[in-house]
C-alpha positions as a Markdown table, in Angstrom:
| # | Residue | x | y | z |
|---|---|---|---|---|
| 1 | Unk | 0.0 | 0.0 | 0.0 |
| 2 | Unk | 1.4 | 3.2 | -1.5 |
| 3 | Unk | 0.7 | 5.4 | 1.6 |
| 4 | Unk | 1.4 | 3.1 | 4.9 |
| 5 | Unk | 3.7 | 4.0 | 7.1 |
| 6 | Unk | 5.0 | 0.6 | 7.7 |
| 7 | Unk | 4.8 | -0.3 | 4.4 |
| 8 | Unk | 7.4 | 2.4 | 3.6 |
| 9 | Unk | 9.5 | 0.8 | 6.4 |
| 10 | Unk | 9.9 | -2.3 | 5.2 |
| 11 | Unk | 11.0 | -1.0 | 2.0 |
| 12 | Unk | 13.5 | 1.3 | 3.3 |
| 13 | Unk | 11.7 | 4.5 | 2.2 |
| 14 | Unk | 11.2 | 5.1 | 6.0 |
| 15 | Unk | 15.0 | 4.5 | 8.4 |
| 16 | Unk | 13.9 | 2.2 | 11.5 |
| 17 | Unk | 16.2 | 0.6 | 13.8 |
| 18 | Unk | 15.4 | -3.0 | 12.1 |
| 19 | Unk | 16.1 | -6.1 | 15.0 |
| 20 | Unk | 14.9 | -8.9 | 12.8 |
| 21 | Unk | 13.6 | -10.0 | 9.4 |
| 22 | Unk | 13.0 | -12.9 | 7.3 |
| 23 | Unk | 10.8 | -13.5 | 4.2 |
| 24 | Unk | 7.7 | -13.4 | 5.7 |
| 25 | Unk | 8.4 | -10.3 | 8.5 |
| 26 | Unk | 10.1 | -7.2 | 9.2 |
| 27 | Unk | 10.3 | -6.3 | 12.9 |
| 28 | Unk | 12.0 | -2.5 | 14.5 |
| 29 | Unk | 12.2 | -0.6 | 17.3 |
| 30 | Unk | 9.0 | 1.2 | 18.1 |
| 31 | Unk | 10.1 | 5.3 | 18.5 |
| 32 | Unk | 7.6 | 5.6 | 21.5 |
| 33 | Unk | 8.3 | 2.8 | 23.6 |
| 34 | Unk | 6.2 | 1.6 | 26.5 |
| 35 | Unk | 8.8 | -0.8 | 27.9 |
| 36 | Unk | 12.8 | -0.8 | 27.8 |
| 37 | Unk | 11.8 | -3.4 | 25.3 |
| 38 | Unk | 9.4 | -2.9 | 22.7 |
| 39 | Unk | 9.5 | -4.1 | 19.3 |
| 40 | Unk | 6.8 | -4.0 | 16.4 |
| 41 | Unk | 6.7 | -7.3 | 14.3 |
| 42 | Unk | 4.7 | -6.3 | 11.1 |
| 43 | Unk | 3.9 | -9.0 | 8.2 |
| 44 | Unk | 6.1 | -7.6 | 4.8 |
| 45 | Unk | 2.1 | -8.5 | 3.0 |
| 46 | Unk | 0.2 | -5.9 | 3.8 |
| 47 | Unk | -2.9 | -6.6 | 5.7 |
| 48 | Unk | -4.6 | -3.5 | 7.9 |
| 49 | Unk | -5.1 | -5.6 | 10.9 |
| 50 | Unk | -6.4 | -9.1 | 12.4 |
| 51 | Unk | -9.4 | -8.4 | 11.0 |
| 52 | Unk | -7.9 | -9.7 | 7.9 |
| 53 | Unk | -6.9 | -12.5 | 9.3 |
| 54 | Unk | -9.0 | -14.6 | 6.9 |
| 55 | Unk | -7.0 | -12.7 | 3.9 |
| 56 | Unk | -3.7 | -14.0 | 4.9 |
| 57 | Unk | -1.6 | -17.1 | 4.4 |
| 58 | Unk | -1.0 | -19.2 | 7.8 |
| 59 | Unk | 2.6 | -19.3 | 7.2 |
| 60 | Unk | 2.4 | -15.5 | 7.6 |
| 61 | Unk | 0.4 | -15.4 | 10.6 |
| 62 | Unk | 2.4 | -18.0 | 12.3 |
| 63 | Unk | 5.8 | -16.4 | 10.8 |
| 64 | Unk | 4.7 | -13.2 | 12.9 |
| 65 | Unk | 3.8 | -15.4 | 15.8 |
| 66 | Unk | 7.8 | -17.4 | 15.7 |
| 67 | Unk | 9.2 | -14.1 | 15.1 |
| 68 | Unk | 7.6 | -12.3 | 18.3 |
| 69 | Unk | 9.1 | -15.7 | 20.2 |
| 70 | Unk | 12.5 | -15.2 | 18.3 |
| 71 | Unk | 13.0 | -11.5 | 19.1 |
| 72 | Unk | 11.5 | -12.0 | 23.0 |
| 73 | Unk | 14.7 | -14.6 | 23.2 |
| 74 | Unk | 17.2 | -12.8 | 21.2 |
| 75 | Unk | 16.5 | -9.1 | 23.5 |
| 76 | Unk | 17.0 | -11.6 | 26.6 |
| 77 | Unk | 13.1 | -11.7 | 27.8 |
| 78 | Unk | 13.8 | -14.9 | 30.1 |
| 79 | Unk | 11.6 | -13.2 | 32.7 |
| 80 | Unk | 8.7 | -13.0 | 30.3 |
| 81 | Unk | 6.9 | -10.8 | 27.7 |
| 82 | Unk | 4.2 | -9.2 | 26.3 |
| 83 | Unk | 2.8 | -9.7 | 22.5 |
| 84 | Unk | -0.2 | -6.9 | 21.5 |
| 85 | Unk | -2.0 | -6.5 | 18.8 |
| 86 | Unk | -4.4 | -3.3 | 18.5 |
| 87 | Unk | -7.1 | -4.4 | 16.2 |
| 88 | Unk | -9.5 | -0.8 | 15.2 |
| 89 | Unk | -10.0 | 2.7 | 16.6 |
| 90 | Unk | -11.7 | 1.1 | 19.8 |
| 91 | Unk | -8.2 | -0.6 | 20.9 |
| 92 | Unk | -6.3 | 2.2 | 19.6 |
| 93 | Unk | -4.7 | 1.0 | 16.4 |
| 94 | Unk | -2.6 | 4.2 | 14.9 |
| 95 | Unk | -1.2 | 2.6 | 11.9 |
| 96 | Unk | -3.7 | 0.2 | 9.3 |
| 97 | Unk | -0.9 | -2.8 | 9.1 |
| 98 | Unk | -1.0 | -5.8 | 10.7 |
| 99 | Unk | 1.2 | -5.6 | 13.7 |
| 100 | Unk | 2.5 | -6.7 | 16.9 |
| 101 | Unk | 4.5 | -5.1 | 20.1 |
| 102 | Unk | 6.2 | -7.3 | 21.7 |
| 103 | Unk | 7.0 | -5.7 | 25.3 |
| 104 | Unk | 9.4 | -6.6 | 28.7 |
| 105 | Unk | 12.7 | -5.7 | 30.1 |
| 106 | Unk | 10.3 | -4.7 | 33.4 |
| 107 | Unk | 7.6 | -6.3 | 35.3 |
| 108 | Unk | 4.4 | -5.4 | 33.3 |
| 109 | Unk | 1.1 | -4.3 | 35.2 |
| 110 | Unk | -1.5 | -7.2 | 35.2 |
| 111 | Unk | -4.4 | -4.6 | 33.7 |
| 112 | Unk | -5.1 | -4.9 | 30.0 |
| 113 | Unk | -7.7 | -2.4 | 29.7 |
């Protein structure tokens, strides 16, 4: 999609502090973090969010999943971590591609709402 932030990311267009990618996903820092780790796994196929989850392959839904695994072990999450995905304007969802924060590095608060 010509005009998604992420989108632009994964092609370069956009600089990102990139900690992991493979065919399937592109995952970078997020510039506002929530946690002294917090990391934004986005599929590299456009999708706006889980939504359209039906729309996408299950190797790209599960590539997002191992990758969120992956970079929790490779930032040194032994304690635990947090995987989030805002899905519409109710839940807060700022950018319309598919992705996932992956959060820890600090006790998180047992609230999700």
């Amino acid at each position: 999609m010509s005009d998604c932030l992420f989108c632009k990311i994964i092609a370069g267009e956009i600089p990102s502090t990139k900690v992991y990618e493979d065919e399937q996903v592109f995952a970078f820092r997020d510039i506002h973090p929530m946690a002294p780790t917090h990391v934004l796994v986005v599929p590299r196929t456009h999708l706006a969010s889980l939504a359209e989850a039906g729309s996408a392959t299950d190797a790209v839904l599960a590539a997002c999943l191992r990758a969120c695994a992956k970079i929790a072990a490779q930032e040194g999450l032994t304690n635990g971590f947090r995987v989030v995905s805002n899905c519409g304007p109710d839940a807060c969802q700022s950018v319309q591609h598919l992705h996932f924060h992956v959060l820890g590095g600090k006790q998180m608060s047992d609230g999700m709402a």
